[in-house]
C-alpha positions in Angstrom: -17.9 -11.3 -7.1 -19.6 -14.4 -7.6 -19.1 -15.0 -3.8 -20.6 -11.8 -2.7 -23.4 -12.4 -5.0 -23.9 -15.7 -3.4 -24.0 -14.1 0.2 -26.6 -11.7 -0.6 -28.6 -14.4 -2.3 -28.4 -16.7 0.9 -29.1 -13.1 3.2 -32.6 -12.5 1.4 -33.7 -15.8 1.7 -33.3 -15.9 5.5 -34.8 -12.9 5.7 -37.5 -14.1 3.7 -38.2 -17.0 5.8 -37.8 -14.7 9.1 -40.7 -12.2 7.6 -42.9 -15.2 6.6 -42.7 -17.2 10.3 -45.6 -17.6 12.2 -45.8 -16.7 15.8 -46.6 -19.4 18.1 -49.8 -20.0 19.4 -50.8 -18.0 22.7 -50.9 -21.4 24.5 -47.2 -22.1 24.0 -46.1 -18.9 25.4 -45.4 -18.2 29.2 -48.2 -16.2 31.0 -46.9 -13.0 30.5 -47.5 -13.7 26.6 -45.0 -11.6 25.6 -42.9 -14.6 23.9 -39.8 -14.0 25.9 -38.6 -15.5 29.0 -38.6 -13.7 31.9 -34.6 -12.0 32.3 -33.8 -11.9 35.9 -32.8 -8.3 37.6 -29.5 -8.0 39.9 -31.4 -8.4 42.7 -33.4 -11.7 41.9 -36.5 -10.3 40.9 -38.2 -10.2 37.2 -37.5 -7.8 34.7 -41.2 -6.0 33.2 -41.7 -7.8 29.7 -42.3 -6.1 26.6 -44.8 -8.1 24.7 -44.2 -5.6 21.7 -40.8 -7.5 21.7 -41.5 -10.8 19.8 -43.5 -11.0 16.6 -47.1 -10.2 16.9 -50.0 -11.5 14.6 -52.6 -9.1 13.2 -55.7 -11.0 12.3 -58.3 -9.8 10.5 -62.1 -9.8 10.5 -64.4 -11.8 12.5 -63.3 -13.8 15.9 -63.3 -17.7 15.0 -63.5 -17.5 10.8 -59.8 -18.6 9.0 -57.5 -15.9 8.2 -54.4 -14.9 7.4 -51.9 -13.6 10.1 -50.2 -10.5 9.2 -46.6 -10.4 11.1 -44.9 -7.0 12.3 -41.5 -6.7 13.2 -42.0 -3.3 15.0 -43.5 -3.4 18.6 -46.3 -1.9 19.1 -45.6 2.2 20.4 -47.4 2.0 23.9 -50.9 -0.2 25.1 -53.5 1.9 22.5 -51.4 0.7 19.3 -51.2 -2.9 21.4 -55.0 -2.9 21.1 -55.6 -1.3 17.8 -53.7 -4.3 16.0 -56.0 -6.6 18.0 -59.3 -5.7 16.6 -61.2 -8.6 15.3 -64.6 -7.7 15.8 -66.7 -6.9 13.1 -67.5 -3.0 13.2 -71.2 -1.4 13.4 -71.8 1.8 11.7 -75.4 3.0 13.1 -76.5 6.2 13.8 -76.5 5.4 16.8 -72.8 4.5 16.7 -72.3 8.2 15.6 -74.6 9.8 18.7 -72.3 7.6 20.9 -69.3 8.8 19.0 -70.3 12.6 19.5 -71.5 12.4 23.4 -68.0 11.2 24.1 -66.5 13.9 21.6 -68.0 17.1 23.7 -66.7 15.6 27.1 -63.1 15.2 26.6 -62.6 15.6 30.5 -64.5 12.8 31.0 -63.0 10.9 28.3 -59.5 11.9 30.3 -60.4 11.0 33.4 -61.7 7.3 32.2 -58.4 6.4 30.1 -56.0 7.4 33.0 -58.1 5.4 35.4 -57.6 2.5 33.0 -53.8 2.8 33.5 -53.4 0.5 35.7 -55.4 -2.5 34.5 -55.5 -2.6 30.9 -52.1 -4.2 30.3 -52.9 -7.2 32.2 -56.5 -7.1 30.4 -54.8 -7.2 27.1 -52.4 -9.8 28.0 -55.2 -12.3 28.9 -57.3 -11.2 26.2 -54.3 -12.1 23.7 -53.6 -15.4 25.5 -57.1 -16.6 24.9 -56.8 -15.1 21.4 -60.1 -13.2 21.6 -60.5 -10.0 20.0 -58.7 -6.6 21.7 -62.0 -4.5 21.4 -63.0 -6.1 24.7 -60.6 -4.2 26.6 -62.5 -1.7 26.4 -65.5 -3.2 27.7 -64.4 -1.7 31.3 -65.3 1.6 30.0 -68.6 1.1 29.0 -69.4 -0.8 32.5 -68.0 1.2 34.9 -65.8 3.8 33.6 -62.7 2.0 34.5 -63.7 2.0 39.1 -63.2 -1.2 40.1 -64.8 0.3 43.3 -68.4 1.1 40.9 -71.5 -0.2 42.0 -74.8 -0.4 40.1 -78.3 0.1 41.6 -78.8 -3.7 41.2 -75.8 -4.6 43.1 -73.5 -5.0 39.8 -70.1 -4.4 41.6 -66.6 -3.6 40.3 -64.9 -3.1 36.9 -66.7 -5.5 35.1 -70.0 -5.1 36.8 -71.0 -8.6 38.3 -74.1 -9.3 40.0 -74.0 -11.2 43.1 -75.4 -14.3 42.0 -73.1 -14.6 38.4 -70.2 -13.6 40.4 -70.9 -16.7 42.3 -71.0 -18.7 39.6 -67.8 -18.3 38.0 -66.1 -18.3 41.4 -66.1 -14.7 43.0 -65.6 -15.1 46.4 -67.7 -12.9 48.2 -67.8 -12.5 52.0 -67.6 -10.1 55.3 -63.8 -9.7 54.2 -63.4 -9.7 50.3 -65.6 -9.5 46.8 -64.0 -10.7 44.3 -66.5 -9.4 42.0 -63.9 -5.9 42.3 -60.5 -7.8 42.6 -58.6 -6.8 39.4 -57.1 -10.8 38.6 -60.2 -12.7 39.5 -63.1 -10.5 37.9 -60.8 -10.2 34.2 -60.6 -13.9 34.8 -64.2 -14.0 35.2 -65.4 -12.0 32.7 -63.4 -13.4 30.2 -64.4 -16.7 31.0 -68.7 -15.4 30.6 -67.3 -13.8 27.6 -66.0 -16.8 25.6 -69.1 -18.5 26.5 -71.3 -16.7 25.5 -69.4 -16.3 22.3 -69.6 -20.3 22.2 -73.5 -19.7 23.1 -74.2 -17.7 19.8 -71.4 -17.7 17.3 -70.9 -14.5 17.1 -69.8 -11.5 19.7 -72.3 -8.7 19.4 -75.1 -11.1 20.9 -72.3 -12.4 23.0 -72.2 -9.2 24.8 -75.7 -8.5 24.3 -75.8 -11.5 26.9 -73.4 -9.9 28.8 -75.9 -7.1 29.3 -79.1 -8.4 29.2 -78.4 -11.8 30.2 -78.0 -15.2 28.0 -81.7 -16.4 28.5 -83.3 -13.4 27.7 -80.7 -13.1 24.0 -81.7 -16.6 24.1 -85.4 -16.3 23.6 -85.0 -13.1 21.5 -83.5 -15.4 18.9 -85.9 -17.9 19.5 -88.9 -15.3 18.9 -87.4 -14.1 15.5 -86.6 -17.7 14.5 -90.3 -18.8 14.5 -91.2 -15.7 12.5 -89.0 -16.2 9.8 -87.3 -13.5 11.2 -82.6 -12.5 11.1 -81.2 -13.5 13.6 -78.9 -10.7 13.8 -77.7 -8.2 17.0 -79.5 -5.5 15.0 -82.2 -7.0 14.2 -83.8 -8.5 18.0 -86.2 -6.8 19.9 -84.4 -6.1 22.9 -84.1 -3.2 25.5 -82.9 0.3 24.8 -79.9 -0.2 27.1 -79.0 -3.2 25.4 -79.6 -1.8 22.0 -77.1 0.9 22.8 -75.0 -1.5 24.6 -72.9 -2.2 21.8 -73.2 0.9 19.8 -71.3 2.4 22.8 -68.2 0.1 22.9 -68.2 0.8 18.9 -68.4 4.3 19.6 -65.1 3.8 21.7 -63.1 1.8 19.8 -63.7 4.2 16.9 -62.3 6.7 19.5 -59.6 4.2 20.3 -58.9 4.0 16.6 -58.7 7.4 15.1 -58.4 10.1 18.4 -57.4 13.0 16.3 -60.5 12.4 14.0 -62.5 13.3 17.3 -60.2 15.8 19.0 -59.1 13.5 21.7 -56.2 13.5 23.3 -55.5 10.1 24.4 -52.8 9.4 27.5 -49.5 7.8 26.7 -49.7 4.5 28.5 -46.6 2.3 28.2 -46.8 -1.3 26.9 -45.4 -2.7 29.8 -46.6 -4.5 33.5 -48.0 -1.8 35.7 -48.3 -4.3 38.8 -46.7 -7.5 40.1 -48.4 -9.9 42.3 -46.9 -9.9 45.8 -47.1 -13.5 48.3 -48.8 -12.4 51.7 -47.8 -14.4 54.0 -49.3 -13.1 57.2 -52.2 -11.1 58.0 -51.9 -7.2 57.7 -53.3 -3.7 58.3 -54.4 -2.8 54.8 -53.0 1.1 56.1 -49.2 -0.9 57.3 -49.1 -2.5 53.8 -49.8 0.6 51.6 -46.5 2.5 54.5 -44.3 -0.8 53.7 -44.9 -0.6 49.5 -44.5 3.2 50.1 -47.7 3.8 47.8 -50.3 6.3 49.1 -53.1 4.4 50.6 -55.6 5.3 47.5 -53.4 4.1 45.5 -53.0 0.4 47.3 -56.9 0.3 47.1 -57.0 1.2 43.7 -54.9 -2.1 42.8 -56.3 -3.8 45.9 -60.2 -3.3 45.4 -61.5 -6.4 47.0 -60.7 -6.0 50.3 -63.3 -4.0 52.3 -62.0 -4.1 55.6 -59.1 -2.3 57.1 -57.1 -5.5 57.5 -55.5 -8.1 55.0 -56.4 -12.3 56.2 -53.5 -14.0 54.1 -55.5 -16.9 54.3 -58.2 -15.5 52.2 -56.3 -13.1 50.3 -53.2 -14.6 49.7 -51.4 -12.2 47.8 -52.1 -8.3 46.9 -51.3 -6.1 44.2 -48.5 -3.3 43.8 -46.7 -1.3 41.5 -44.2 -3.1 39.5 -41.2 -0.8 41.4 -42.6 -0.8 45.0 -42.8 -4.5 44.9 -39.5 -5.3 46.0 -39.6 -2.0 48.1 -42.5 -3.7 50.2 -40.5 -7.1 50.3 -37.5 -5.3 51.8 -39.4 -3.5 54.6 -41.9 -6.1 55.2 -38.5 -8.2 56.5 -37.1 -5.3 58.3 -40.3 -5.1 60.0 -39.8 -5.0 64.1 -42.2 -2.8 65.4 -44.9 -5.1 66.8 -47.9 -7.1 65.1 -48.4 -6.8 61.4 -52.4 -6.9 62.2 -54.1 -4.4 64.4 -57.3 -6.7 63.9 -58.7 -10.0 63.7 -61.7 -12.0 63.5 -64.1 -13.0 65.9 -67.1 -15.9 65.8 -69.7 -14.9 67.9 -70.9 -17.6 70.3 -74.6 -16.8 70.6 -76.9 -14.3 69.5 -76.2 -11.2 71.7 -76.8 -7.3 71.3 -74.5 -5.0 70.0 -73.8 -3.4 73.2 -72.5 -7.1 74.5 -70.3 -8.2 71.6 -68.7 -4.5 71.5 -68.3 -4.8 75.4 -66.9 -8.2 75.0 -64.5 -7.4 72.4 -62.9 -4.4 73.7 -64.4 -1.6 71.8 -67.3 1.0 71.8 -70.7 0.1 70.3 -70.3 3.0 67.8 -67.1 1.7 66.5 -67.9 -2.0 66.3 -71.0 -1.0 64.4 -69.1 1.3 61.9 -66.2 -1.5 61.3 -68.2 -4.3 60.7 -71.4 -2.0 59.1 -74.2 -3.4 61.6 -77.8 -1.9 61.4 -79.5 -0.1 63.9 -82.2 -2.4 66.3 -80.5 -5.9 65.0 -78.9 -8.5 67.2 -75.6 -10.4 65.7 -76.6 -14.1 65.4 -75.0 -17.0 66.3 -71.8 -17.9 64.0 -71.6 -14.4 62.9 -67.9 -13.2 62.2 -66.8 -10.0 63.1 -64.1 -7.5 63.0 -62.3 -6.5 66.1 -58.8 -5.5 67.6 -56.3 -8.0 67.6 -54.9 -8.5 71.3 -51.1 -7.8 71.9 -51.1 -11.1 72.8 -52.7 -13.1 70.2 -50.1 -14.8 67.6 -52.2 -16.7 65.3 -53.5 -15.8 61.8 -56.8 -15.9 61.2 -58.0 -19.6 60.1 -58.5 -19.9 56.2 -62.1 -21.7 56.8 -62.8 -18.5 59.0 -61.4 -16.1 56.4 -63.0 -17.9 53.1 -66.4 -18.6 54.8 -67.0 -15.4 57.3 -70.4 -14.2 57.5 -72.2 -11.7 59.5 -75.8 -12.1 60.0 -79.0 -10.5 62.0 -82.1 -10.8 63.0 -84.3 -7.9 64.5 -83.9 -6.5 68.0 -87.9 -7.1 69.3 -88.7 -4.4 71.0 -91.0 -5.3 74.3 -93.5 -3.7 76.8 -93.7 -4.0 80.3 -97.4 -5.1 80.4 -99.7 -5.9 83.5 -102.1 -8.7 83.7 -104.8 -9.8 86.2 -103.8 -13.6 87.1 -106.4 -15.9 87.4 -108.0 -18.6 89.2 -105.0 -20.8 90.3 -102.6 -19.0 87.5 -99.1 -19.8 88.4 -95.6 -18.3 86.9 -95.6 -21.9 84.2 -99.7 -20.8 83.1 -98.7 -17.6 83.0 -95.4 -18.3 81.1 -97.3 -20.4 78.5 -99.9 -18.3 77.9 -97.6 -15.4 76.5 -94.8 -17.4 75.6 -92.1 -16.4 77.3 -89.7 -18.4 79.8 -91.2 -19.4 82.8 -87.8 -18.1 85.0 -88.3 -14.6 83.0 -91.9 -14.6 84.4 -90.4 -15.4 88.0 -87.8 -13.3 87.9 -89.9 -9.7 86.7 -92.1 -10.8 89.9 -89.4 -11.6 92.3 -91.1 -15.0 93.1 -89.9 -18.6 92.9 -90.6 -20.5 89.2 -93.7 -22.3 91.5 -94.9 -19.5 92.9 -99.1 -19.6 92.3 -100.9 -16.2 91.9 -103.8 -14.9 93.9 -106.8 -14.6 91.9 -107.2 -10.6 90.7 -103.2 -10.0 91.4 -100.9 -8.1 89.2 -98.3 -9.7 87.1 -95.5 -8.7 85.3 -94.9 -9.7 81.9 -92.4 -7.7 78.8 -94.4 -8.3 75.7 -93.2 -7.6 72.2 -95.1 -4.3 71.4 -97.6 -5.9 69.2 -98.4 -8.6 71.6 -98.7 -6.2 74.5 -100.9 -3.7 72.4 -103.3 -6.9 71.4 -103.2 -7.6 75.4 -104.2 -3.7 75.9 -107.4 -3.5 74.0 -108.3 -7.3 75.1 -107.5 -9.0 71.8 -105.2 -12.1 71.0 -104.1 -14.2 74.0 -104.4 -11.5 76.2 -106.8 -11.6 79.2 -109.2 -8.6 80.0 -107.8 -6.3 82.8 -104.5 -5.4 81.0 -102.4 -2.4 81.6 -99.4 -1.3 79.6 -96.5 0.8 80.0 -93.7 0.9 77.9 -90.6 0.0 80.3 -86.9 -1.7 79.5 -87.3 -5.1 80.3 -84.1 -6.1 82.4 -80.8 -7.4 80.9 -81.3 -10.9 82.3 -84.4 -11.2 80.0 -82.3 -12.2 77.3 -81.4 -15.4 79.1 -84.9 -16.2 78.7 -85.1 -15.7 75.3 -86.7 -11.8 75.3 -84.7 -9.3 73.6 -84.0 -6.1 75.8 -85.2 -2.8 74.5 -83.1 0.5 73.6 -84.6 3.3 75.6 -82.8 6.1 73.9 -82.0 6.1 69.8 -78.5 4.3 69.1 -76.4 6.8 67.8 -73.8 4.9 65.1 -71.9 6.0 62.5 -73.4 6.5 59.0 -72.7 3.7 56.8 -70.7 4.9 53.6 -72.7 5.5 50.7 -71.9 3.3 48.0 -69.3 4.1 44.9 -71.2 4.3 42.0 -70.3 4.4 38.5 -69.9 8.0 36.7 -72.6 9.3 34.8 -72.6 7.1 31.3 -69.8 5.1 32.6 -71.5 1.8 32.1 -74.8 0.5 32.0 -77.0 0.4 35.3 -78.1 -2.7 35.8 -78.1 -6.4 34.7 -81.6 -7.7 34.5 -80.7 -11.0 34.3 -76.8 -11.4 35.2 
């Protein structure tokens, strides 16, 4: 008896010191912050981890203050119990909060629609945001910015899930170019955005001004704070003059996370989404058809896109992008048929640096396809010329075995300058006026001059003769009434100056409208998925 008594004693103090261990700290744990090795599958590849597997810490109140970890032996039920025991953000309770609270309330389609979107990305959100040990709520940050569509895009060029500008995207290292923007690519903008977060937390202590920054932009929290300060003025998210988006900025992601918190309390019916991986990261190794990749994972091609947001072209550079999202069970499916692979190139496309300015006409000529199709692929404007450097897309010869170059893919650009539209304009030579005089005086090439007259480049005029010139139309309207450098006795008619005039520097007019193809419209948020714009991000 005394021996059983013993046992039991030694029982409950192991289990004592099992409930009372502390978990390790995020930055001791493998990526996938789970606190369990990866187990290996029969056929080599990872099994999903369950993070709800190892001990997980509940702290309470606010981000960065002491206090003590709570430990749960039961795993959390599926991702919105992951994020509820998360919370560390101190809550706001404004009437605002409650307006927020009921607008989402009476649109529980909408509500739907968002938290299946988020499906697919807020596992891995959550897993960074636990690594970092920053508070769940931010998770949920996607919803207020765009809804959850990595593809949004804001009237002032704010782009993807977490709604970058152009300019801060650059700055925490967004590639953006012809063939990616990494400002929608599911890894690098959570990276991102996490990264702006925490410092703007470091910035100001304390995480409603942090994503008051986040909105408005740090400088203009900054010297809100500033502005209170000398008036002997708090300090305080609430209590800044700010602007009404920003004031209901945070009142919004409150509004959710209350939501988040309590569904039945507002009716809604959140979806079941399981606490496990819903993607694995795949090595590209060569360069792709974005349509042959989405066949070889056996995902619908919306779906690839939906993981795969970056790219914007119809092909795949594995120098650039060098490796692509899928499902966590089409993964090896992909690998399997990628190796099977025989039936030709991988890439129906490639990249091409133009050599010199030229029309569209000559670089679709020159790369094998119609004008209409190279302006659609590679979204040129109508009455531009391609400059100089310019990368484009076209088809990839049977013949051609090389990838594209990673400078070419990391650094492709595509830029214009206007197609000058010119007259054919006649002017009275004068006294010992030769093709050179002539040449200089409208400044054009003396071989053009020579060549729309069909003389030598030496050739002198007879006083009172005709000549030849193509004029941009505002030059040849100033020659027309006699102003400018224009001499008196000028006649104009509107004419298409010949092809070789480009040789001497002239652009060649379009005598008939181009017809392209309309450029997409852009993907734009939902209505109140996320704020418009970033004034100063």
């Amino acid at each position: 008896m005394k021996f059983l008594s013993a046992v039991c004693l030694a029982g409950a103090v192991f289990l004592a010191g099992c409930a009372s261990t502390q978990q390790p700290s995020s930055t001791d744990l493998p990526a996938t912050d789970g606190g369990m090795p990866p187990v290996a599958l029969p056929d080599g590849s990872a099994a999903p981890v369950y993070p709800g597997g190892a001990l997980t810490p509940i702290t309470a109140g606010r981000s960065g203050a002491s206090a003590r970890s709570v430990v749960t032996l039961a795993p959390p039920v599926d991702m919105w119990d992951r994020i509820r025991r998360g919370f560390k953000m101190p809550d706001l309770d404004t009437d605002t909060v409650r307006e927020q609270e009921q607008w989402y309330a009476v649109r529980p389609d909408y509500v739907q629609r968002m938290t299946e979107r988020s499906n697919r990305y807020i596992f891995h959100i959550v897993e960074e945001l636990e690594r970092r040990n920053m508070p769940t709520e931010l998770a949920l940050l996607p919803f207020i910015e765009s809804a959850f569509n990595p593809q949004a895009v804001s009237s002032a060029r704010a782009a993807g899930m977490w709604q970058f500008m152009p300019a801060t995207g650059n700055d925490y290292d967004l590639k953006q170019n012809i063939f990616r923007d990494d400002r929608r690519d599911v890894l690098a903008s959570t990276r991102a955005a996490l990264d702006y977060l925490q410092r703007l937390y470091t910035m100001f202590g304390d995480w409603h001004l942090a994503l008051a920054a986040y909105n408005w932009g740090e400088g203009s929290v900054g010297r809100a704070i500033a502005k209170n300060q000398r008036a002997g003025l708090p300090t305080g998210y609430m209590d800044l003059t700010m602007p009404a988006e920003t004031r209901g900025y945070v009142p919004k992601l409150q509004a959710v996370k209350n939501i988040v918190a309590d569904p039945q309390r507002f009716n809604v019916d959140l979806p079941v989404i399981a606490n496990h991986p819903y993607f694995q990261t795949v090595t590209l190794t060569r360069d792709l058809d974005v349509a042959l990749a989405a066949k070889l994972a056996d995902v619908r091609i919306e779906d690839f896109r939906a993981l795969n947001p970056a790219a914007h072209k119809p092909v795949l550079l594995a120098a650039g992008t060098p490796q692509i999202l899928l499902p966590w069970d089409n993964a090896a499916v992909f690998q399997r048929n990628f190796e099977a692979y025989s039936q030709g190139q991988y890439a129906s496309w490639t990249a091409w640096t133009v050599p010199g300015t030229m029309t569209v006409a000559d670089a679709a000529q020159r790369s094998g396809m119609s004008e209409a199709d190279l302006r659609a692929i590679n979204q040129v404007p109508p009455r531009m010329l391609i400059k100089a450097g310019s990368t484009l897309i076209v088809p990839r010869g049977a013949r051609v075995q090389e990838d594209v170059a990673a400078l070419v893919a990391d650094t492709g650009h595509l830029s214009f300058q206007p197609e000058i539209v010119t007259r054919r304009t006649t002017v009275k030579a004068g006294r010992s006026d030769s093709v050179a005089s002539i040449a200089r005086r409208y400044r054009v090439s003396p071989a053009s001059v020579a060549e729309w007259n069909d003389v030598k480049a030496n050739h002198v005029f007879a006083r009172g003769l005709s000549v030849v010139v193509y004029l941009p139309v505002q030059a040849a309207r100033a020659a027309r009434v006699g102003t400018g450098t224009a001499v008196r006795g000028v006649s104009a008619k509107t004419a298409v100056a010949p092809r070789q005039a480009l040789a001497g520097k002239t652009a060649v007019v379009k005598t008939r409208p181009v017809v392209v193809k309309s450029k997409p419209a852009p993907i734009v948020r939902e209505k109140r998925g996320g704020t418009p714009s970033k004034q100063k991000r």
